[in-house]
Biopython code that builds the backbone (N, CA, C, O; Angstrom):
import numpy as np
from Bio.PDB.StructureBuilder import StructureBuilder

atoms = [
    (1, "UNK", "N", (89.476, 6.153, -7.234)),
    (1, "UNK", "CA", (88.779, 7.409, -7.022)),
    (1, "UNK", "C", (88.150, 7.902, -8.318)),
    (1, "UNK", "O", (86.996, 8.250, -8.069)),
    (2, "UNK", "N", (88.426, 8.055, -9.499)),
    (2, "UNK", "CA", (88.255, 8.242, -10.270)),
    (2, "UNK", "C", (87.334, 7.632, -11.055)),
    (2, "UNK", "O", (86.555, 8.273, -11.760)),
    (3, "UNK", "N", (87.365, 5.950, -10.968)),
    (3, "UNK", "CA", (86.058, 5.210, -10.806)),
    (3, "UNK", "C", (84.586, 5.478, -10.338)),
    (3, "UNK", "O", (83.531, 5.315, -10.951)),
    (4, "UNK", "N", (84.761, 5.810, -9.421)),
    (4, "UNK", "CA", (83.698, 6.142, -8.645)),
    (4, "UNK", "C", (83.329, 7.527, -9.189)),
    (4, "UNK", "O", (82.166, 7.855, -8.955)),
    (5, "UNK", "N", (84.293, 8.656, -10.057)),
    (5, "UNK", "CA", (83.418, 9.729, -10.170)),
    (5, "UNK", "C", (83.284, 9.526, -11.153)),
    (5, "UNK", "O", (82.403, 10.254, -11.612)),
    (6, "UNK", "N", (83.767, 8.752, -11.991)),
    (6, "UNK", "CA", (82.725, 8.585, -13.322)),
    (6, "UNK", "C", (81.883, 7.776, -12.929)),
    (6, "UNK", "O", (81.300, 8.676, -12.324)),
    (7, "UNK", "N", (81.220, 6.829, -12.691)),
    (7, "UNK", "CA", (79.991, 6.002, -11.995)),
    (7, "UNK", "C", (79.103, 7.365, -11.275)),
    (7, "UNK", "O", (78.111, 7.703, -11.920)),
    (8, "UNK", "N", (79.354, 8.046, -10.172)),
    (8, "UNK", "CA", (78.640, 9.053, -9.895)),
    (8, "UNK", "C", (77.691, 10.153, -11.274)),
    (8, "UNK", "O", (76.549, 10.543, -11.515)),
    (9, "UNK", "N", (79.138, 10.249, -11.869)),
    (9, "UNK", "CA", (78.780, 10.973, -12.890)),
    (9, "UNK", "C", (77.869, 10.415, -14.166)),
    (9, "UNK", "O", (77.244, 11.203, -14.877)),
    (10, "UNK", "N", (77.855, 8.986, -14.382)),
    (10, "UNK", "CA", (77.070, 8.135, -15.204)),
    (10, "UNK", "C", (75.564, 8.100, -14.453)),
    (10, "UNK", "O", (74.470, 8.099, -15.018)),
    (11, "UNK", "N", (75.834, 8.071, -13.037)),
    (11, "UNK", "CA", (74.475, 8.200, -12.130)),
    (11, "UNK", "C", (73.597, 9.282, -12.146)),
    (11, "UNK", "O", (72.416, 9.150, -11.826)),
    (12, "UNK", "N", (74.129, 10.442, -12.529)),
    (12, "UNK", "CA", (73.319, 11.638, -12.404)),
    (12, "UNK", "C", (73.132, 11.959, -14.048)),
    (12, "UNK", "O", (72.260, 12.512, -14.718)),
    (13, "UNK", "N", (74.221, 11.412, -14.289)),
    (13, "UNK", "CA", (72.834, 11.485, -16.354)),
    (13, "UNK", "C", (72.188, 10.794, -16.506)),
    (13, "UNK", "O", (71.417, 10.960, -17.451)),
    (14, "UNK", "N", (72.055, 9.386, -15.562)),
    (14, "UNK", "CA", (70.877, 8.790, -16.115)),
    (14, "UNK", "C", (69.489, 9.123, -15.212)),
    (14, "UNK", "O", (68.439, 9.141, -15.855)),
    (15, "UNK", "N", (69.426, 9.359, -13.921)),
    (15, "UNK", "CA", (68.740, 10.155, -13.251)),
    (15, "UNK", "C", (68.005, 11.111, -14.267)),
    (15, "UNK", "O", (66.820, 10.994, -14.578)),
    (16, "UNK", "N", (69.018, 12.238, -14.823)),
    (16, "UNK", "CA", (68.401, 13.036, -15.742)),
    (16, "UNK", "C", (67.408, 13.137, -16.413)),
    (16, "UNK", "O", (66.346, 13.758, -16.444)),
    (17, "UNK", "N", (68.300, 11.940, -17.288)),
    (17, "UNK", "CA", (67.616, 11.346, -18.566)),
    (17, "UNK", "C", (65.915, 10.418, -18.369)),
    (17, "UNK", "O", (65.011, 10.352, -19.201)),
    (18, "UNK", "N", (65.980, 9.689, -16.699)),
    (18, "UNK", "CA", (65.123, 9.265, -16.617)),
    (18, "UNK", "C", (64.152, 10.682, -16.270)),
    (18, "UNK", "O", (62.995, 10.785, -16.677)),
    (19, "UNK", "N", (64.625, 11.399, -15.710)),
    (19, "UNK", "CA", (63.401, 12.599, -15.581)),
    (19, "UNK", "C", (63.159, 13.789, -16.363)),
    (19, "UNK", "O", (62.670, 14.872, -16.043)),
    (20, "UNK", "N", (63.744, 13.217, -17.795)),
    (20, "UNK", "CA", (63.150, 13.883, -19.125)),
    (20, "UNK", "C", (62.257, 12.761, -19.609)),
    (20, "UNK", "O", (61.183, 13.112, -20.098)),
    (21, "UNK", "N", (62.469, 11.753, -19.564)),
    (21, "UNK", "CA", (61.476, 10.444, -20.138)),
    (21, "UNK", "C", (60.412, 10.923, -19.440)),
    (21, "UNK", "O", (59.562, 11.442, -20.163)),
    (22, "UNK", "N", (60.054, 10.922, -17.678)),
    (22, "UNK", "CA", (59.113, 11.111, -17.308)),
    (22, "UNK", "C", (58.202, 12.550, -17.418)),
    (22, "UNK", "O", (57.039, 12.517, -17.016)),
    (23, "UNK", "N", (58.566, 13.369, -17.779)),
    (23, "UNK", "CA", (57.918, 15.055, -18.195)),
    (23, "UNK", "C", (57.545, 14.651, -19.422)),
    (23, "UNK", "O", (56.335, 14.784, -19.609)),
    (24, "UNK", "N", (58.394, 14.025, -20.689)),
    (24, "UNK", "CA", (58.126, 13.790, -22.167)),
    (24, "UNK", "C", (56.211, 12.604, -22.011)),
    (24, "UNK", "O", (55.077, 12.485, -22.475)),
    (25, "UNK", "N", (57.116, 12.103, -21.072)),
    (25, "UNK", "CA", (55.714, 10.927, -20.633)),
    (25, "UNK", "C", (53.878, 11.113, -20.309)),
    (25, "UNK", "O", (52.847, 10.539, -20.659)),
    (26, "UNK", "N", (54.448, 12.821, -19.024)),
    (26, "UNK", "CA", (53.363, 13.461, -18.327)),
    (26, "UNK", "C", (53.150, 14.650, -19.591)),
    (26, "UNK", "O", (52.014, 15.111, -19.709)),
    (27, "UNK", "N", (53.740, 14.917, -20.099)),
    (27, "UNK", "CA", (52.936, 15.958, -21.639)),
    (27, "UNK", "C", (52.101, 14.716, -22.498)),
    (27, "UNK", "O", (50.880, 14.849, -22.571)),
    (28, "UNK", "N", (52.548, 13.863, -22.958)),
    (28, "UNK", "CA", (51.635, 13.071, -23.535)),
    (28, "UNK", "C", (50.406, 12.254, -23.261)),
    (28, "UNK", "O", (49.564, 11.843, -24.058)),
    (29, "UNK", "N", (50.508, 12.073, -21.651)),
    (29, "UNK", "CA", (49.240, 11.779, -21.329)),
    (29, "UNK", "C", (48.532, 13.131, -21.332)),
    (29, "UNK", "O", (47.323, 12.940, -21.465)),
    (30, "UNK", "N", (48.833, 14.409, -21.235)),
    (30, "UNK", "CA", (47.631, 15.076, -20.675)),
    (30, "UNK", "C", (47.393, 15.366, -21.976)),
    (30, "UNK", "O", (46.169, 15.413, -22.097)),
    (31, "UNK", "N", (47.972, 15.606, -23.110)),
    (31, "UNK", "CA", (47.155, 16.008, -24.296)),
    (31, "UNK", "C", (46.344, 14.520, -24.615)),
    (31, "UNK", "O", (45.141, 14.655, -24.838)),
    (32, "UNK", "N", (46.807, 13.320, -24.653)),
    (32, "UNK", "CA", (45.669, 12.235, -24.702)),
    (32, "UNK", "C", (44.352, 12.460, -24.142)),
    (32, "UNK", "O", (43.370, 12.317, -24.869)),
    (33, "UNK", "N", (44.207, 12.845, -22.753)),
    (33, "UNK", "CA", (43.127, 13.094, -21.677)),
    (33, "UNK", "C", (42.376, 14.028, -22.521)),
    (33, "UNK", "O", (41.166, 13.966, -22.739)),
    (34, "UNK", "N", (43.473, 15.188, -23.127)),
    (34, "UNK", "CA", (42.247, 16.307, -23.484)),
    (34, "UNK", "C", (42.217, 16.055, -24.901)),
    (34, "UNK", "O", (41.826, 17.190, -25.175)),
    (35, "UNK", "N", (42.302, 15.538, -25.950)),
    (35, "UNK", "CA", (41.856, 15.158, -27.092)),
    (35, "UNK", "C", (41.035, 14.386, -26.617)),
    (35, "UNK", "O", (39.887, 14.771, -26.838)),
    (36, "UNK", "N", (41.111, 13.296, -25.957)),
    (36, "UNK", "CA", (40.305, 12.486, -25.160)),
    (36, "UNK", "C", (38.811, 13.024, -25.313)),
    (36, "UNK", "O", (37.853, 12.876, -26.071)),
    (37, "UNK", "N", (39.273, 13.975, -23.773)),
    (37, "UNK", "CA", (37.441, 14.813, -23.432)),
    (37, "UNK", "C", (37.230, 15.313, -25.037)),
    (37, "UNK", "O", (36.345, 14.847, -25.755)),
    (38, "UNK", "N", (38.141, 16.285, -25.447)),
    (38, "UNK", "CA", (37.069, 16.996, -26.439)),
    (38, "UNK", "C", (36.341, 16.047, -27.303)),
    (38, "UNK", "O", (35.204, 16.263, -27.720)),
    (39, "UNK", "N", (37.087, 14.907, -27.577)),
    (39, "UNK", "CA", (36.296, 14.023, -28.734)),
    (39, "UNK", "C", (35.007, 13.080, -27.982)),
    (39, "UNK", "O", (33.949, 12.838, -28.564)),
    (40, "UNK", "N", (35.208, 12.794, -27.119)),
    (40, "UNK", "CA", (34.128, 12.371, -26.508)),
    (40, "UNK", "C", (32.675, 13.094, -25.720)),
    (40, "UNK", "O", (31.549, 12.601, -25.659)),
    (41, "UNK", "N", (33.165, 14.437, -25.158)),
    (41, "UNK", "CA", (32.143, 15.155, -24.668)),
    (41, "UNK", "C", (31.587, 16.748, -25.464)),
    (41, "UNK", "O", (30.551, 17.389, -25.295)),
    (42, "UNK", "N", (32.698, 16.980, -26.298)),
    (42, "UNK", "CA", (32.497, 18.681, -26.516)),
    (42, "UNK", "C", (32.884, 18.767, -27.717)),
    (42, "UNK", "O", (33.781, 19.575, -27.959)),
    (43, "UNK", "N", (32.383, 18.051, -28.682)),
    (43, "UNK", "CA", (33.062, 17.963, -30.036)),
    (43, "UNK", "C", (32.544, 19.143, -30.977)),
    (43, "UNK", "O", (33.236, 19.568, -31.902)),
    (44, "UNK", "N", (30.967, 19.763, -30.602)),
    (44, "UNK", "CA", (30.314, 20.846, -31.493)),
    (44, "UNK", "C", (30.354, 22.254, -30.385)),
    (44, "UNK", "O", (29.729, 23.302, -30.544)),
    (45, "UNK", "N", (31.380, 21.871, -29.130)),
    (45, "UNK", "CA", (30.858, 23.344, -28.201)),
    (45, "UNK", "C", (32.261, 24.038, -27.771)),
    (45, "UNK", "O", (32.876, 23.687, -26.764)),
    (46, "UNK", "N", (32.780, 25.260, -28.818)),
    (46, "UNK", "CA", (33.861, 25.534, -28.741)),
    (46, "UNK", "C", (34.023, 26.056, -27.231)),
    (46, "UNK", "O", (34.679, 25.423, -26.404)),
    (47, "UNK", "N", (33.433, 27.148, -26.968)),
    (47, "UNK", "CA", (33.753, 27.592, -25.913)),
    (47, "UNK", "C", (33.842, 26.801, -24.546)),
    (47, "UNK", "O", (34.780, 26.991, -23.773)),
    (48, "UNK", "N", (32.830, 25.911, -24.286)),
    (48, "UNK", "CA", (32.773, 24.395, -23.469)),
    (48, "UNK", "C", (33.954, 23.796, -23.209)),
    (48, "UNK", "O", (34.381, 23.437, -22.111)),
    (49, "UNK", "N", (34.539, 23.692, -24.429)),
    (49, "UNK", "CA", (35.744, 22.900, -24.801)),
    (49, "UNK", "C", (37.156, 23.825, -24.582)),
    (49, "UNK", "O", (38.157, 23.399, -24.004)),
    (50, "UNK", "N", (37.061, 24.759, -24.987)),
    (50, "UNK", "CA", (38.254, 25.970, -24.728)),
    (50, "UNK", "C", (38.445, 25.865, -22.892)),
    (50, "UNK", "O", (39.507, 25.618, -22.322)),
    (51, "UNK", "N", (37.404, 26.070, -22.372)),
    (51, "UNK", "CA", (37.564, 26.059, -20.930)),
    (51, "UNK", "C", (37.881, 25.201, -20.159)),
    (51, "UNK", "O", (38.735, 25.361, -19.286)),
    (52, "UNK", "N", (36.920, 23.616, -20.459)),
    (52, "UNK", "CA", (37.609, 22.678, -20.031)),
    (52, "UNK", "C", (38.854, 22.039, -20.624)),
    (52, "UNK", "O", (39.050, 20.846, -20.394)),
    (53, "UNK", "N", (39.644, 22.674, -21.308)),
    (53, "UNK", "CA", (41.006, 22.547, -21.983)),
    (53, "UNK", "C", (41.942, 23.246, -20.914)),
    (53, "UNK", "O", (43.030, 22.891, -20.459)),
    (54, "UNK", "N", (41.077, 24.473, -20.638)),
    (54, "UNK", "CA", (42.382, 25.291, -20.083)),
    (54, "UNK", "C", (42.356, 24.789, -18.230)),
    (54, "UNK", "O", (43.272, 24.820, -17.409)),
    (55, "UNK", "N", (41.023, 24.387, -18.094)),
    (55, "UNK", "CA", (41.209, 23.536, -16.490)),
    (55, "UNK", "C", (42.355, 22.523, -16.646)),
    (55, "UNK", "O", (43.376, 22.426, -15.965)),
    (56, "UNK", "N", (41.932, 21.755, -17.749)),
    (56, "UNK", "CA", (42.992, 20.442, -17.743)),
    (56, "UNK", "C", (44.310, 20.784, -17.690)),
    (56, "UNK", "O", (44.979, 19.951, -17.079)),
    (57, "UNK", "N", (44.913, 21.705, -18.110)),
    (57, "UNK", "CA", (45.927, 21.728, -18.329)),
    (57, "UNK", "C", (46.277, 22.825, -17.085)),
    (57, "UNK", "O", (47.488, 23.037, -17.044)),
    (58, "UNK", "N", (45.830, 23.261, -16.488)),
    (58, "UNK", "CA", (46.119, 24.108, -15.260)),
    (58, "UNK", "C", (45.987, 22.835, -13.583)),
    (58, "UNK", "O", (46.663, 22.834, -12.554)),
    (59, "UNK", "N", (44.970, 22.045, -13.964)),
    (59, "UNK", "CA", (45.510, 20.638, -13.064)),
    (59, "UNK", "C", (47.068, 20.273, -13.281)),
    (59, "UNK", "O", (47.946, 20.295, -12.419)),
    (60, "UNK", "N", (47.172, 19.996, -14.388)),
    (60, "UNK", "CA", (48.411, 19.441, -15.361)),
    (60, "UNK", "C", (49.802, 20.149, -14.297)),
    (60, "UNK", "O", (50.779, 19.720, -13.684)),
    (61, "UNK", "N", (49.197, 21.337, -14.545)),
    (61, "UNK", "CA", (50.273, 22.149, -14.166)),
    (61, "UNK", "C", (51.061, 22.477, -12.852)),
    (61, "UNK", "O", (52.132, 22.911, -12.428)),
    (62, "UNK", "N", (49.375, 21.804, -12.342)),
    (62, "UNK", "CA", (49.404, 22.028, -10.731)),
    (62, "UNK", "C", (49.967, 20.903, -10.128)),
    (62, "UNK", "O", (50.674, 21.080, -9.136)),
    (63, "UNK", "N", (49.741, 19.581, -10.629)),
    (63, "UNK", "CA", (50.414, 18.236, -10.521)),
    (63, "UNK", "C", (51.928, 18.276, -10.572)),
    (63, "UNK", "O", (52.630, 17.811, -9.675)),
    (64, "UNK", "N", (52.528, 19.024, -11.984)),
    (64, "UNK", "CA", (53.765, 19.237, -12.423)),
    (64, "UNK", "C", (54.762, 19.423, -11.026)),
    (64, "UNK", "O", (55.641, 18.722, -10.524)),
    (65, "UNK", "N", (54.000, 21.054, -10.595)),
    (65, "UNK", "CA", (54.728, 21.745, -10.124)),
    (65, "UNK", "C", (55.282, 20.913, -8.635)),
    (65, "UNK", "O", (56.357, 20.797, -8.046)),
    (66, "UNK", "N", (54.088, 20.507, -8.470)),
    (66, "UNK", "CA", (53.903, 19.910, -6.681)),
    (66, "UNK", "C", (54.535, 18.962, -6.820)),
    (66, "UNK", "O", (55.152, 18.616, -5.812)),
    (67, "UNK", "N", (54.704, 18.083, -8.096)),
    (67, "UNK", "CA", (55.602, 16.499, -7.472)),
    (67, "UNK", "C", (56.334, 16.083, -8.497)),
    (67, "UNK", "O", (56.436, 14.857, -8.535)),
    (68, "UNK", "N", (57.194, 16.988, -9.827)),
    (68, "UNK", "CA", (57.797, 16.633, -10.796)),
    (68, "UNK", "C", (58.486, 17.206, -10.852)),
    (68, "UNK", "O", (59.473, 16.733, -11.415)),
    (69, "UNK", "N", (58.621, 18.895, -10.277)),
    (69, "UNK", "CA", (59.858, 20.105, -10.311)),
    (69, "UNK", "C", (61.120, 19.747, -9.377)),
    (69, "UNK", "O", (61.234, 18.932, -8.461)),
    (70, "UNK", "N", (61.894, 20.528, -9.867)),
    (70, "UNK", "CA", (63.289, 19.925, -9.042)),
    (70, "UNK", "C", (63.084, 20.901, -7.896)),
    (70, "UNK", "O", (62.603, 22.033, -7.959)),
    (71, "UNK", "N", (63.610, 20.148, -6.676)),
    (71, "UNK", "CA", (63.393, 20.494, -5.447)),
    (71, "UNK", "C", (64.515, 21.835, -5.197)),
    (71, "UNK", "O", (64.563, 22.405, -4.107)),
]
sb = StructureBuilder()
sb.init_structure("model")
sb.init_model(0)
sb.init_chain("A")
sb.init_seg("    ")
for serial, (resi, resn, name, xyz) in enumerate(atoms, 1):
    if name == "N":
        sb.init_residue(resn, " ", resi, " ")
    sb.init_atom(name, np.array(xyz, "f"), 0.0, 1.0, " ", f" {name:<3s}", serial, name[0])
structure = sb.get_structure()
């Protein structure tokens, strides 16, 4: 019995742990994407760039919430 709740219990930290890897994972692509755009499309147009920064990251957010938050 006791077996099994440490195995359970080894099961749900690594669960965890795998779904801090994956959030640590989804922050680093989206700042890639948006260093990305700005260096490629909006490099001299602040305000251009301020806005489509704050879309990206409000997708980002919207992605997050819908299929990465704990249920």
């Amino acid at each position: 019995m006791r077996a099994l709740q440490e195995q359970a219990i080894g099961l749900a930290m690594g669960t965890e742990m795998g779904r801090q890897v994956a959030v640590v994972l989804y922050g680093v692509a989206m700042v890639a994407i948006i260093v990305g755009v700005d260096v490629a499309f909006f490099r001299n147009h602040f305000w251009e760039r301020l806005a489509v920064n704050i879309g990206i990251v409000l997708v980002f957010a919207a992605f997050y919430v819908s299929f990465l938050s704990r249920p």
